[in-house]
C-alpha positions in Angstrom: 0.0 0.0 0.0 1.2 3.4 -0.7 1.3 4.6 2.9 3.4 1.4 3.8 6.2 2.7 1.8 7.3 4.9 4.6 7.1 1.7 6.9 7.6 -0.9 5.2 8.7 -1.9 1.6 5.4 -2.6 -0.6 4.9 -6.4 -1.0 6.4 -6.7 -4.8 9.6 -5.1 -3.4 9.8 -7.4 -1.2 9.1 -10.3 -2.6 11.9 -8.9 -5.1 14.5 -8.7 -2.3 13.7 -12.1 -1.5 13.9 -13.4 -5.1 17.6 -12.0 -4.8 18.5 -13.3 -1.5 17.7 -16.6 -2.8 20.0 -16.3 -5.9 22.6 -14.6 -3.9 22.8 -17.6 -1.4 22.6 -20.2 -3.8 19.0 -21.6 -3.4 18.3 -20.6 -6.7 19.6 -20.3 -10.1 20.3 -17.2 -12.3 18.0 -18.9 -15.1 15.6 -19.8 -12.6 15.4 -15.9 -11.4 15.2 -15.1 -14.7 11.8 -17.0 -14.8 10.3 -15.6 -11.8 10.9 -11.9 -13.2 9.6 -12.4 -16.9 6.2 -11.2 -15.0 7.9 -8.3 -13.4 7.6 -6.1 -16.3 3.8 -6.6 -17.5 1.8 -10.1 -18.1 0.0 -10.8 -21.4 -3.2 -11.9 -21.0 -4.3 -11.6 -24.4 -7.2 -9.2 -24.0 -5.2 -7.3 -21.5 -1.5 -6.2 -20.3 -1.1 -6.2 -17.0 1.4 -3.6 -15.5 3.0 -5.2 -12.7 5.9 -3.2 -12.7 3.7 -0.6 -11.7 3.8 -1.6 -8.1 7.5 -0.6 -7.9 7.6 2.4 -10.2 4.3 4.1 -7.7 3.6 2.3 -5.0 -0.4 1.1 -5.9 -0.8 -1.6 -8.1 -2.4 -0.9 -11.5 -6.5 -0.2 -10.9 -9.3 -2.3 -13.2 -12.2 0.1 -14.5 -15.0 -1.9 -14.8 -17.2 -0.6 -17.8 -16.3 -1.7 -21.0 -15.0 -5.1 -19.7 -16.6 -8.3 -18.9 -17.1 -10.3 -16.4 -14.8 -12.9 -16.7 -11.9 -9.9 -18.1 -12.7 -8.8 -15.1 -12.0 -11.8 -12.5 -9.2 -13.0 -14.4 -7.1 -9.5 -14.0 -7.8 -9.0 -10.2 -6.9 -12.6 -9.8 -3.7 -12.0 -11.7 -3.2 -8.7 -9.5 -4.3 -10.0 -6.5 -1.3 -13.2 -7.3 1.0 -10.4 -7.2 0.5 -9.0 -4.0 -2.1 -7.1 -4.5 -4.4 -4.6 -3.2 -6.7 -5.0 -5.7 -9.3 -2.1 -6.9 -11.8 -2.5 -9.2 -14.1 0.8 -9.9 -17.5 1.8 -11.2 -18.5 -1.8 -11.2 -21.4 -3.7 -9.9 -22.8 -6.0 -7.7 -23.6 -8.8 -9.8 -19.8 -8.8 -11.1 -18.9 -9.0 -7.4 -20.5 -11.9 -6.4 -18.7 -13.4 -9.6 -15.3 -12.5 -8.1 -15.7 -13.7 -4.4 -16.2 -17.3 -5.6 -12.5 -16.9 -6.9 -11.5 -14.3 -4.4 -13.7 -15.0 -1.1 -11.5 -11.7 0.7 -13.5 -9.8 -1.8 -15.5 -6.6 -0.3 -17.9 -4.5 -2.2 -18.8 -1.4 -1.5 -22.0 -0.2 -2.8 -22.2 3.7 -2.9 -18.9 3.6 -4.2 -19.8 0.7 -6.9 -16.3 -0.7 -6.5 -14.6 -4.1 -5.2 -11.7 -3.8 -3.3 -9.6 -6.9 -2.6 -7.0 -6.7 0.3 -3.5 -7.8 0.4 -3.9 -11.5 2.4 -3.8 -11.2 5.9 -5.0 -7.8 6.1 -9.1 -5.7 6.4 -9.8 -3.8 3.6 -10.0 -1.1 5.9 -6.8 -1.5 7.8 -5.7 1.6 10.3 -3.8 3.6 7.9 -2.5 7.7 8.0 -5.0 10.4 8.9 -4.8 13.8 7.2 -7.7 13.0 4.4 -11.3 14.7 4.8 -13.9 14.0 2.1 -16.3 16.6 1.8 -19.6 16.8 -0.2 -22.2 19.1 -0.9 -25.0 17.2 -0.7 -26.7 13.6 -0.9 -26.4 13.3 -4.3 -23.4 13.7 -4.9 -22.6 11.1 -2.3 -21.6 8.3 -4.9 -18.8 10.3 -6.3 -17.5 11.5 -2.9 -17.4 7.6 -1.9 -15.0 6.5 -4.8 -12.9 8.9 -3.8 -13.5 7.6 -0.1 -12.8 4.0 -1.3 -10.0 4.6 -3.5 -7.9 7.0 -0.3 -8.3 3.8 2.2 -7.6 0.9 -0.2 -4.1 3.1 -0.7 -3.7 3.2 3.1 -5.5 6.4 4.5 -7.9 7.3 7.2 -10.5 9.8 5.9 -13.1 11.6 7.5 -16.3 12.0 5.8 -18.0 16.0 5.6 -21.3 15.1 3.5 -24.4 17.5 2.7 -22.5 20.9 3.2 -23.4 22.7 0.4 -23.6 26.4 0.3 -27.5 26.6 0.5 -27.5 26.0 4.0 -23.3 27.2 5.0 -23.9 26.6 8.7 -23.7 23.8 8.2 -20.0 24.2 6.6 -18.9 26.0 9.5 -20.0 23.4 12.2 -17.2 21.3 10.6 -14.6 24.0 10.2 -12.4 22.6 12.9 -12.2 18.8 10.4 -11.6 21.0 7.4 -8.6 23.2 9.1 -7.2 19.8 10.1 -7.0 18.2 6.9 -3.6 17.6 5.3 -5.5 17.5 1.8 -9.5 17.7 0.8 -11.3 16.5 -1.6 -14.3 18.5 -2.1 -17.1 17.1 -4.2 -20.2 19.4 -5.7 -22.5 19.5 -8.8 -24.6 22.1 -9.3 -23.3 25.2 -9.6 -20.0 23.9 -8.3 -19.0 26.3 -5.9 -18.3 24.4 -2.7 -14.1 24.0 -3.5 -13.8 27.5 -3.9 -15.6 28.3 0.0 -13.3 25.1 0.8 -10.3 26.7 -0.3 -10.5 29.5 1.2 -11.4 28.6 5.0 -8.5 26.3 5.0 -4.7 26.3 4.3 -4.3 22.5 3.0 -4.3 21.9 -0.7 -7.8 21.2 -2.5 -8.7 18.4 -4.9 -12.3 19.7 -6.6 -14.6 17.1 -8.1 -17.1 18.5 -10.4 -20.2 16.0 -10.6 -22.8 15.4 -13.3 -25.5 16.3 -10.9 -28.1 19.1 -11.5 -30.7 20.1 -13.8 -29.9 20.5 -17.9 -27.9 24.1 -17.9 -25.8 22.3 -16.1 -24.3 20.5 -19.3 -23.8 17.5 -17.1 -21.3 19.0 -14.8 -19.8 21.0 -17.7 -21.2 24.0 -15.3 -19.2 22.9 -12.1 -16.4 22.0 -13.9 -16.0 25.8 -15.5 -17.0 27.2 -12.4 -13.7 24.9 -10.4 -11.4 25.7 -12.8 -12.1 29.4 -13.0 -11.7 30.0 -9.2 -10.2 32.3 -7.3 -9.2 30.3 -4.2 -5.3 29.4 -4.5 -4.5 26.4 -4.1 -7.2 24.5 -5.9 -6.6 21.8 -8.4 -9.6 20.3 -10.3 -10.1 16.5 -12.0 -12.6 15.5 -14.3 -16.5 15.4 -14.3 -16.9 12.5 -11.3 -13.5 11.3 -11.3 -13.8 10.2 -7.7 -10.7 8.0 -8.1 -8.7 10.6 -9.5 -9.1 12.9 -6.8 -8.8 9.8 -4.0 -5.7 9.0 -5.8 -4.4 12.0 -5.7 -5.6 13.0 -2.3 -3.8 10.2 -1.5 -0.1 10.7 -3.0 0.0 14.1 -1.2 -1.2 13.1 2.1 1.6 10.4 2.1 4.4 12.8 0.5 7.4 12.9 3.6 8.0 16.4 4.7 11.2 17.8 3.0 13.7 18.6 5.3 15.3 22.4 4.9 19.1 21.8 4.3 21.0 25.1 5.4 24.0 26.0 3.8 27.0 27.6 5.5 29.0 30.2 4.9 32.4 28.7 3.2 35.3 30.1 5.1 39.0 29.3 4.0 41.2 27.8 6.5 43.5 30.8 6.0 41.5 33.5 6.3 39.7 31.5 9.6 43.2 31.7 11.0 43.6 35.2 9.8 40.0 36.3 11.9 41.1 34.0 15.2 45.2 36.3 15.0 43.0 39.7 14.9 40.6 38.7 17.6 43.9 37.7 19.5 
C-alpha cells in the first residue's frame, strides 16, 4: 500500500528482495530468477496487459475500471493482481460482477455507494488503520456516490479519511459546524454538482491543498457538470486543483499521493570560510 512505503517496503519489493536473496545464497539459479521476473515487467493476458511493474515504479498496483469489460476480463485481471501482491481495486463496477469474483476471491468486499470491489493484500481488512490527514467533503446527498470513490479509492491506498457530506452552500452553517475537520486536513477532496461552488468556499477557510470534483448532478444548464467544472477551474481560491467530471478515483488518488508525500527537510547552507583566512580572523581577535 502506498502509505506502507514509509514503513515498510510494498509487497512486490519485497518479494523482489527475496527473489535476490535466494539467488545470492545459492538456493536458486540465475536462469531460474530469470523466470520468476519475466512477469515483473507486465503479463500478457491476451485481451489485457497487465502492469506489474507498476507496483515498484508508484507504489499502488495498477487499478481495473469496470465498464467496458466483462465479467470474466474482469475476474481474471484482479486474480492476476491479486497473485502479485495485490491490493486489488476494481471501480465503477457492480454487484452482480462482485458476487462473480468472491467465488475466486472470497476476501473480496464490495462497496455499494462507491460501486467498487476492493480486494485486500492476504492477511489484512480492507480497511486497515492507515494515515490520517484526508477529509472528504460533499455538498449534498447526491453527490454522495462520487465523494465515496474517492473515499474507497484514499483507504484501499492506506489512509484514514473523514467524511463531511451535505455541506453545500445553500445551508453554509452547516459548513462551518465542521470548520475545525476541514482546518485539520492535510489534503481535501471536495465534491459538488450544481453550480460547483463548494471547492472555492473550501479553499478559502483552509490552508491545506484542494482536490475539486465536479459531478454530473443538476438540472440541464448544467451540461452535465460542464457547469461545475467551469465554475472549479475558473476560481479564485489558491490552491485549488480540479479532476474531471466524477473522477472520484482521481481525486482519491491524488488526495492520497500528497497526504503520504514525507515532509522535505530544509538543508541550510553555511557560509564557506578558508582555512586561511579562519586563522587570519582567530590572530586579529587575538
Amino acid at each position: 500500500m502506498l502509505s506502507s512505503a514509509s514503513e515498510e517496503s510494498p509487497l512486490q519489493i519485497r518479494a523482489l528482495r527475496r527473489l535476490l536473496r535466494e539467488i545470492e545464497a545459492g538456493r536458486l539459479t540465475i536462469e531460474d530468477g530469470l523466470q520468476r521476473l519475466r512477469s515483473l515487467p507486465f503479463e500478457d493476458l491476451g485481451f489485457a496487459r497487465l502492469d506489474h511493474h507498476r507496483h515498484l515504479r508508484q507504489g499502488f498496483p495498477e487499478v481495473i475500471y469496470g465498464p467496458g469489460k466483462t465479467e470474466a476480463q474482469i475476474i481474471a485481471i484482479a486474480a492476476r493482481l491479486a497473485k502479485a501482491g495485490g491490493p486489488v481495486l476494481v471501480t465503477r463496477t457492480t454487484r452482480a460482477v462482485f458476487e462473480a469474483l468472491a467465488t475466486r476471491l472470497p476476501q473480496a468486499r464490495f462497496h455499494d455507494a462507491a460501486r467498487a470491489i476492493v480486494v485486500p493484500p492476504a492477511g489484512r481488512g480492507s480497511r486497515a488503520a492507515g494515515r490520517a490527514g484526508i477529509a472528504v467533503v460533499c455538498a449534498g446527498t447526491a453527490d454522495i456516490p462520487v465523494a465515496e470513490e474517492a473515499v474507497v479509492t484514499a483507504e484501499v491506498m492506506g489512509n484514514r479519511v473523514e467524511r463531511i457530506y451535505d455541506v453545500g452552500i445553500a445551508g453554509l452553517h452547516r459548513l462551518l459546524d465542521r470548520l475545525p475537520a476541514l482546518q485539520a486536513a492535510r489534503v481535501l477532496v471536495v465534491v459538488a454538482g450544481m453550480e460547483g461552488a463548494l471547492p472555492s468556499v473550501v479553499g478559502g477557510l483552509t490552508s491545506a491543498p484542494v482536490v475539486a470534483v465536479p459531478t454530473s448532478v443538476g438540472y440541464g444548464a448544467g451540461l452535465g457538470g460542464l457547469a461545475a467544472l467551469a465554475t472549479m477551474l475558473n476560481s479564485c481560491a489558491a490552491g485549488l486543483m480540479v479532476v474531471n467530471i466524477d473522477n472520484g478515483f482521481g481525486a482519491g488518488y491524488a488526495a492520497s499521493l500528497i497526504n503520504n508525500r514525507p515532509a522535505r527537510r530544509r538543508v541550510r547552507s553555511r557560509p564557506t570560510v578558508s582555512r586561511n583566512r579562519t586563522k587570519a580572523v582567530q590572530r586579529g581577535q587575538r
